[in-house]
N, CA, C and O of each residue as an XYZ file, in Angstrom:
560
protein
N     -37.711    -25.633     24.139
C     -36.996    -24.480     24.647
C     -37.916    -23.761     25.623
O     -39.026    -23.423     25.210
N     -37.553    -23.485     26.918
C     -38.057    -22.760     27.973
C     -38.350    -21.358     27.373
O     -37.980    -20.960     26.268
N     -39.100    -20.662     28.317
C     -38.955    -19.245     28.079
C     -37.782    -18.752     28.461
O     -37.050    -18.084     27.731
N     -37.474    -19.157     29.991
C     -36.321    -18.683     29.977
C     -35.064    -18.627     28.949
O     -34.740    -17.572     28.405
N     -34.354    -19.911     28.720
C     -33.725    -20.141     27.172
C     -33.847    -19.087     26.355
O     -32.797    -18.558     25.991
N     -35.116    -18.539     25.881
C     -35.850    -17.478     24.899
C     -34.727    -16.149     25.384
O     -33.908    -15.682     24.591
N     -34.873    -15.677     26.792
C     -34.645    -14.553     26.932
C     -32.978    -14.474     27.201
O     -32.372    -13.408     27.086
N     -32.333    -15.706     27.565
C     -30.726    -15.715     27.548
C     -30.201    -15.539     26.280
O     -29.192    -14.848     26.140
N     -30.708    -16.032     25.397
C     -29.688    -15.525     23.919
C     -29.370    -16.369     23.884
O     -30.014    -17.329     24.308
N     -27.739    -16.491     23.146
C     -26.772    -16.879     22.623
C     -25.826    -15.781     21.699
O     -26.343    -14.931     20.974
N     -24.647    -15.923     21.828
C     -23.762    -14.858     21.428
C     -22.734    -15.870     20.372
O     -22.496    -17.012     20.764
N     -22.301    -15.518     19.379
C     -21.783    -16.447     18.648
C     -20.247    -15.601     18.187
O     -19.998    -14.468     17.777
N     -19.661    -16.468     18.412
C     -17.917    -15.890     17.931
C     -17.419    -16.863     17.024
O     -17.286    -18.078     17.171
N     -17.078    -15.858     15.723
C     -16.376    -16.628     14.944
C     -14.619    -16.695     15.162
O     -13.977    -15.755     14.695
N     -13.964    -17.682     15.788
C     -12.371    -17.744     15.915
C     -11.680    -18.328     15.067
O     -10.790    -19.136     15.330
N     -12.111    -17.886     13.697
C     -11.074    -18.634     12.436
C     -10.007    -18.528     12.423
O      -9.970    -17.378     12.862
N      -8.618    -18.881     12.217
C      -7.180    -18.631     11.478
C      -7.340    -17.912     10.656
O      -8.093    -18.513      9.889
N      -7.071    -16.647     10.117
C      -6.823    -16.034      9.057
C      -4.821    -15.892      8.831
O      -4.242    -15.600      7.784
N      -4.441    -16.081      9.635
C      -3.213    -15.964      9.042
C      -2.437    -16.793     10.426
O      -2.974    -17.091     11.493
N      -1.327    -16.983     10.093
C      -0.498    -18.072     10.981
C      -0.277    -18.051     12.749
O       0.832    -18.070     13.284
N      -1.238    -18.019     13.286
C      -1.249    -18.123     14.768
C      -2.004    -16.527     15.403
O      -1.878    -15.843     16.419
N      -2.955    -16.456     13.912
C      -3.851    -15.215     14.692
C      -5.466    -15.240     14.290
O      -6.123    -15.518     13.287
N      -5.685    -14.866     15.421
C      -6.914    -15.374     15.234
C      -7.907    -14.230     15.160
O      -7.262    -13.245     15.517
N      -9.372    -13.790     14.828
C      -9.774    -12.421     14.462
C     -11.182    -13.042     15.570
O     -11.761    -14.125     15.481
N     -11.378    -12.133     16.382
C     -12.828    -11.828     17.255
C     -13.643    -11.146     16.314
O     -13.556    -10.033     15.796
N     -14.701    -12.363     16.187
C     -16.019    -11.762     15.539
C     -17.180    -11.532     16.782
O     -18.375    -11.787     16.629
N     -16.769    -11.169     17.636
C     -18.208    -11.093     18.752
C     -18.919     -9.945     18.523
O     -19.626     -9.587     19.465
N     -18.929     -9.340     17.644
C     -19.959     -8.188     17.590
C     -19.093     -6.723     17.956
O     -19.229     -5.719     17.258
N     -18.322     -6.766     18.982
C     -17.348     -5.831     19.099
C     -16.631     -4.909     18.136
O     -15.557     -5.240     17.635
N     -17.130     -3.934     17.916
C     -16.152     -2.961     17.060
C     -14.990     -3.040     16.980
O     -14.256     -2.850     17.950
N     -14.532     -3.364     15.699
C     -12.618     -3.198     16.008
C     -12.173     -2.002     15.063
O     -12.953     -1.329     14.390
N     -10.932     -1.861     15.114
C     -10.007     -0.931     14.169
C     -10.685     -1.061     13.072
O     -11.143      0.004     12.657
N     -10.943     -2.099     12.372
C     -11.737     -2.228     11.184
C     -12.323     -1.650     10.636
O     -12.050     -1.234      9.510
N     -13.491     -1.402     11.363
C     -14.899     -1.362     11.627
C     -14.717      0.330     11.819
O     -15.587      0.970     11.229
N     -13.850      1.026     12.458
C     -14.030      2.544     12.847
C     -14.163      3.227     11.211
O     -13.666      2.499     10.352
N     -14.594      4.150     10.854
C     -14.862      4.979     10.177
C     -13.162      5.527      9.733
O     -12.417      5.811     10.670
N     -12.566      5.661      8.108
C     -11.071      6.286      7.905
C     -10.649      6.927      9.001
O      -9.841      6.544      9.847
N     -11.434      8.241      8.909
C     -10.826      8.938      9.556
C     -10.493      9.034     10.467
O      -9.581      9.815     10.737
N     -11.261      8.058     11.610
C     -11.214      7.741     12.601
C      -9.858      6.963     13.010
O      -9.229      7.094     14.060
N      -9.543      6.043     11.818
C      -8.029      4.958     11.677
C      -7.212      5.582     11.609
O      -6.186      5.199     12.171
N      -7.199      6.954     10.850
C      -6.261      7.776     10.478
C      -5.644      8.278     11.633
O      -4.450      8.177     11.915
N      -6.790      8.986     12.480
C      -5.812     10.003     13.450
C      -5.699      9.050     14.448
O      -5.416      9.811     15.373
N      -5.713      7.784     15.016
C      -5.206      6.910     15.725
C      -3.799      6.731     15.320
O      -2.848      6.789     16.100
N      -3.711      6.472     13.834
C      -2.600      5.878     13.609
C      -0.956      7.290     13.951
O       0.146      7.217     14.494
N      -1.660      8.244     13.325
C      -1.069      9.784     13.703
C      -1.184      9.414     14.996
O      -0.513      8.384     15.052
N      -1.648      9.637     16.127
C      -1.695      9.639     17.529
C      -0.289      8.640     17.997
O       0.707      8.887     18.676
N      -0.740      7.493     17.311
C       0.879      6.507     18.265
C       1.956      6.742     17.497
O       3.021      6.348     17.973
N       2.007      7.494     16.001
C       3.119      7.738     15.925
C       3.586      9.237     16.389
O       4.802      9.377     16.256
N       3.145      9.995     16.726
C       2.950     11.145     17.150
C       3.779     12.127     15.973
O       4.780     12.842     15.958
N       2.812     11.733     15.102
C       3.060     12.907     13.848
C       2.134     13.978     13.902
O       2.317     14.956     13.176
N       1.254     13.926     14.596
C       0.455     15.351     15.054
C       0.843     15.625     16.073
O       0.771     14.882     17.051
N       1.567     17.270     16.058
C       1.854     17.923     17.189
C       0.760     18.313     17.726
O      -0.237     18.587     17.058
N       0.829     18.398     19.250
C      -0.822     18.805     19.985
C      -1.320     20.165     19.492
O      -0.652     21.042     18.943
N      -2.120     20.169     19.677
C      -2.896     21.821     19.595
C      -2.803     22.435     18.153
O      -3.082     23.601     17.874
N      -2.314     21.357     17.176
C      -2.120     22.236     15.347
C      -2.814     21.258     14.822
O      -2.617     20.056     15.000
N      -4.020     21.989     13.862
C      -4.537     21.257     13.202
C      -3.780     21.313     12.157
O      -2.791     22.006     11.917
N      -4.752     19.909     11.083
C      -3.675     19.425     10.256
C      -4.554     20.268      8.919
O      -5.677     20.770      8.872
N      -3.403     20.132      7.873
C      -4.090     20.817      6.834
C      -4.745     20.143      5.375
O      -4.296     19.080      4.948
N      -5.609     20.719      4.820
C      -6.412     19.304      4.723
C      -5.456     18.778      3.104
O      -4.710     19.387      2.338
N      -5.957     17.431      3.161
C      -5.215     16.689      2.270
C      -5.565     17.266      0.298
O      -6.567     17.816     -0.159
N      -4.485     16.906     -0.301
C      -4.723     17.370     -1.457
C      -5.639     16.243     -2.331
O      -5.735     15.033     -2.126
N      -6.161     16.919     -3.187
C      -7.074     15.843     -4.166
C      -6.313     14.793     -4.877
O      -5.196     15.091     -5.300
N      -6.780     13.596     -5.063
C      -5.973     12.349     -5.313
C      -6.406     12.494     -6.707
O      -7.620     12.565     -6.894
N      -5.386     12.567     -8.011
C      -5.023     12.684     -9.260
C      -4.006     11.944     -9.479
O      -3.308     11.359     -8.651
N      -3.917     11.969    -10.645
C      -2.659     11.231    -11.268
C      -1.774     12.309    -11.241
O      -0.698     12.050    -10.701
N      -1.985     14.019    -11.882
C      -0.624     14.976    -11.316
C       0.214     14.916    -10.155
O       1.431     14.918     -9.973
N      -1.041     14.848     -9.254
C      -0.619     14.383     -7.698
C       0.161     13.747     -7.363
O       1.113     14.086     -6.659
N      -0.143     12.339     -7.933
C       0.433     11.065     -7.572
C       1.602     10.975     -8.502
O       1.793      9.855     -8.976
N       2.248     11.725     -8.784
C       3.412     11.802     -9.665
C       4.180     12.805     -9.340
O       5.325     12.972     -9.760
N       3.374     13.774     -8.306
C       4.108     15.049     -7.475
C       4.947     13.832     -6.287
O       6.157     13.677     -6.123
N       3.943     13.204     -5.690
C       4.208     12.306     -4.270
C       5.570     11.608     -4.943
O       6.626     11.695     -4.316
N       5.538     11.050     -5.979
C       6.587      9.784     -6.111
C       8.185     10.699     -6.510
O       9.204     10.270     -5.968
N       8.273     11.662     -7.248
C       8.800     13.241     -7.198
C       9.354     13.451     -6.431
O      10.581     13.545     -6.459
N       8.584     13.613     -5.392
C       8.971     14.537     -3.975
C       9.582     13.498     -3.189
O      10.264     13.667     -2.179
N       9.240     12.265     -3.812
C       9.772     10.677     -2.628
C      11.449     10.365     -3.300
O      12.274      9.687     -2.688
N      11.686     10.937     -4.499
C      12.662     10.534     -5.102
C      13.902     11.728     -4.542
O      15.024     11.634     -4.045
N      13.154     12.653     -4.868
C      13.902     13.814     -4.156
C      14.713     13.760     -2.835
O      15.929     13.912     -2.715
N      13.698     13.486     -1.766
C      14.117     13.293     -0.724
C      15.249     11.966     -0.841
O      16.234     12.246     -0.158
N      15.368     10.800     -1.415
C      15.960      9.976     -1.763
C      17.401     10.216     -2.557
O      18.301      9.377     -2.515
N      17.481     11.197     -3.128
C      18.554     11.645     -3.562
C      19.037     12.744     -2.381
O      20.094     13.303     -2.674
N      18.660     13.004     -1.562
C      18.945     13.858     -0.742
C      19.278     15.663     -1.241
O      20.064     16.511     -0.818
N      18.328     15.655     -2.228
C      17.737     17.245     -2.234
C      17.095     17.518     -1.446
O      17.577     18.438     -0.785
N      16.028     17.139     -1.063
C      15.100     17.601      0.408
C      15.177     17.153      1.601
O      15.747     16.121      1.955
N      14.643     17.866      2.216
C      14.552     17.061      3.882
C      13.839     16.243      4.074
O      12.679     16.440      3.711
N      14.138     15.094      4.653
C      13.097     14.218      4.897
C      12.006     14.572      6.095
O      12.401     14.592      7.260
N      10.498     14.874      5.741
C       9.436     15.528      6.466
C       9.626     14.906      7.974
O       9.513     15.638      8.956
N       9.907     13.578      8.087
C       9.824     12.978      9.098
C      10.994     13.273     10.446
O      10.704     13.287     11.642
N      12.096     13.450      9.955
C      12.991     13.746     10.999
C      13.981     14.565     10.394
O      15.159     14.461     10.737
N      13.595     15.406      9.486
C      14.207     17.062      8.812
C      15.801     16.736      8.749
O      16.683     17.517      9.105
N      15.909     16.005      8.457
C      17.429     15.425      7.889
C      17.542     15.181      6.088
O      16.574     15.262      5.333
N      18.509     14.971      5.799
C      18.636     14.874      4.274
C      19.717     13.775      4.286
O      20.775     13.927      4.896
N      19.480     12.905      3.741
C      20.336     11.617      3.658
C      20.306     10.850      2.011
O      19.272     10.699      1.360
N      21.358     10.531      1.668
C      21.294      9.778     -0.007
C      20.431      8.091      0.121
O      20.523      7.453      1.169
N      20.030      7.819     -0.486
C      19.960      6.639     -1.077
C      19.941      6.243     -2.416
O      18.866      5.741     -2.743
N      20.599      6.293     -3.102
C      20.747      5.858     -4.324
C      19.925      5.144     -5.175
O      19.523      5.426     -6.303
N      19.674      3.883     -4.259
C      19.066      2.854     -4.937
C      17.772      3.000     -4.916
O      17.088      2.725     -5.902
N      17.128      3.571     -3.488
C      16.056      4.128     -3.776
C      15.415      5.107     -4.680
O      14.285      5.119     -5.169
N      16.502      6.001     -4.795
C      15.606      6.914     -5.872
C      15.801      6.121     -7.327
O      14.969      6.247     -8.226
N      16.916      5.341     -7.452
C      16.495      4.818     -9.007
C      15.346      4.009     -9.315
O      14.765      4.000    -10.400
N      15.032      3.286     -8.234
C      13.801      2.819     -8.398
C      12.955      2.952     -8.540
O      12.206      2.321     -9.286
N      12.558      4.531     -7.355
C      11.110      5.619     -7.507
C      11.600      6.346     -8.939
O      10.638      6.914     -9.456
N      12.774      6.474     -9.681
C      12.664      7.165    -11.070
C      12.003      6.342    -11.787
O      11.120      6.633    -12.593
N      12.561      4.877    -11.421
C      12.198      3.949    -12.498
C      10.494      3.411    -12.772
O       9.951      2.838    -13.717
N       9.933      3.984    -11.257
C       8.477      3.075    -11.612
C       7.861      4.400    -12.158
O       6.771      4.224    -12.702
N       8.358      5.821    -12.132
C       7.544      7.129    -12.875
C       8.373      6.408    -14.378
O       8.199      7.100    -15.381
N       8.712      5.897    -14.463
C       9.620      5.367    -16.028
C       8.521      4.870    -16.753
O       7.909      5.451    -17.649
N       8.266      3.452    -16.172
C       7.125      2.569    -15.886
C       5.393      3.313    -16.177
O       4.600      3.083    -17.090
N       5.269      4.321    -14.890
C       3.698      4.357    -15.211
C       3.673      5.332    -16.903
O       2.675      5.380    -17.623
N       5.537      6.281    -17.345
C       4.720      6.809    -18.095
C       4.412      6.160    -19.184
O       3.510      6.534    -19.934
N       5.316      4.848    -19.435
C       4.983      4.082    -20.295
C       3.689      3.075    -20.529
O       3.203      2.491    -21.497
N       3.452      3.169    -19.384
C       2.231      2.032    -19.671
C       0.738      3.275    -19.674
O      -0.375      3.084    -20.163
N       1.227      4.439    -18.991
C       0.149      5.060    -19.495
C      -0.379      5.845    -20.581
O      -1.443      6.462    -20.626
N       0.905      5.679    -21.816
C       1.036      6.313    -22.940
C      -0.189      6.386    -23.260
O      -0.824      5.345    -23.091
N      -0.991      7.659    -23.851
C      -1.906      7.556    -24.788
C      -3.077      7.533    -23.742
O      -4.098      7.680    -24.413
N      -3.347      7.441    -22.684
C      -4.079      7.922    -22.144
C      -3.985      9.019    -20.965
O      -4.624      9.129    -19.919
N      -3.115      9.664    -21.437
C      -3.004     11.252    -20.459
C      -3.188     12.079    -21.459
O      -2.913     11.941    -22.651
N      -3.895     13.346    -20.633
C      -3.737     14.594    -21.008
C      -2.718     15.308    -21.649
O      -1.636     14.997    -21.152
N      -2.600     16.216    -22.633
C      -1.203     16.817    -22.677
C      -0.516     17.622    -21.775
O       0.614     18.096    -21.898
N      -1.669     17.783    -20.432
C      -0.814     18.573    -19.844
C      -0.210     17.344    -18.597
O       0.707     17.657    -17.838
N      -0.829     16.046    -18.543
C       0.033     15.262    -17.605
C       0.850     14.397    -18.254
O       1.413     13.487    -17.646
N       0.973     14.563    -19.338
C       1.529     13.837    -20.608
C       3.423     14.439    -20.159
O       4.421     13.771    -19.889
N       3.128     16.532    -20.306
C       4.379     16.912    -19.965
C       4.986     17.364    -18.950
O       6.089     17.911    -18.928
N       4.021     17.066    -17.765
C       4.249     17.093    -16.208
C       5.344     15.730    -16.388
O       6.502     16.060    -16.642
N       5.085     14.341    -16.285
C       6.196     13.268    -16.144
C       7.257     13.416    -17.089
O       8.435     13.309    -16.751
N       6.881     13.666    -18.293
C       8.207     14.180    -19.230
C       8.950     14.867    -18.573
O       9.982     14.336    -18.161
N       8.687     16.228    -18.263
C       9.425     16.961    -17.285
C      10.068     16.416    -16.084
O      11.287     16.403    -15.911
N       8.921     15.827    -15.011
C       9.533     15.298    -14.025
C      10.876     14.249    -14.356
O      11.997     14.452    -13.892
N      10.566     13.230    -15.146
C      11.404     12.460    -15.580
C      12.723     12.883    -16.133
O      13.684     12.302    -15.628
N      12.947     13.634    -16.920
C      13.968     14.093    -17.287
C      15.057     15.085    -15.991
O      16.254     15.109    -15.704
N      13.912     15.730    -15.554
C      14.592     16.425    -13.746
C      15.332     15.484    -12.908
O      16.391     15.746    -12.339
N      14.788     14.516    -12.873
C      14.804     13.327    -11.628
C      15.989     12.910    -12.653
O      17.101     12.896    -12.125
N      15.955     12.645    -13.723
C      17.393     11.463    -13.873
C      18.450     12.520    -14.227
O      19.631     12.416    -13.899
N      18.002     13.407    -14.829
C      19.655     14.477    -14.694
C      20.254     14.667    -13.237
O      21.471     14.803    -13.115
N      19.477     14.677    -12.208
C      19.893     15.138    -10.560
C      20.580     13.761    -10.446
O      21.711     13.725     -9.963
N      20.093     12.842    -10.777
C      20.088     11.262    -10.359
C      21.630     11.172    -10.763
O      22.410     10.912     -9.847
N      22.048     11.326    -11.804
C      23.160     11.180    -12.790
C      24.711     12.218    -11.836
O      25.880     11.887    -11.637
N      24.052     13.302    -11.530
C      24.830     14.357    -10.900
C      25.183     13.495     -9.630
O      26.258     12.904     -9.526
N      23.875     13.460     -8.363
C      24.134     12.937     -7.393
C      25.214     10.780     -7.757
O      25.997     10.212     -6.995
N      25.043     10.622     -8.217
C      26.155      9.424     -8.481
C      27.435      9.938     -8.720
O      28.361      9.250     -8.289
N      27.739     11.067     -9.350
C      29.018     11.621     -9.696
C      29.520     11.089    -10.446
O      30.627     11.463    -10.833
């Protein structure tokens, strides 16, 4: 090997198949990947243009299991068409959807018997019983 040789390098790209007619650039190049969350985040906000310009956003709530049983709640809701949907402030039924989002809070409270709190023990009790009385009404 020359000196010269020495000082040209070599650059190496991996062009594997990972999935059916796509291929992933490993040249060293930063991708979407590679950016930092938050960074993915407000890109992804940006092309859908769920951030209005000039308003910041407010910051996100702590990830819990209360939480995450408020989200599926509030997803069923909107699904029965009690709330507005955040996205385009309309209220529309789906039926089948909310029996399903009732059914998997059905689901986690069963499989999480015995390991909740009493107070998230009667947060889904509650929720659950809310959600399928509305559920029952909205079917008529």
């Amino acid at each position: 090997m020359t000196d010269e040789d020495k000082e040209k390098g070599f650059t190496i790209r991996d062009k594997r198949v990972f999935a059916e007619g796509e291929e992933e650039d490993r040249s060293g190049k930063p991708d979407e990947k590679e950016k930092p969350a938050e960074a993915r985040t407000e890109h992804v906000r940006e092309q859908a243009g769920t951030k209005p310009e000039g308003q910041e956003e407010a910051p996100l709530p702590e990830i819990n299991f209360s939480n995450f049983i408020f989200s599926l709640s509030t997803s069923a809701l909107i699904q029965l068409g009690e709330i507005p949907d955040p996205i385009n402030n309309q209220t529309s039924k789906n039926l089948a959807m909310a029996k399903q989002t009732i059914d998997i809070l059905g689901m986690l409270q069963e499989k999480t018997k015995g390991n909740l709190t009493d107070d998230e023990e009667s947060l889904i009790e509650n929720i659950l019983y809310d959600l399928r009385m509305r559920f029952v009404t909205a079917r008529g």
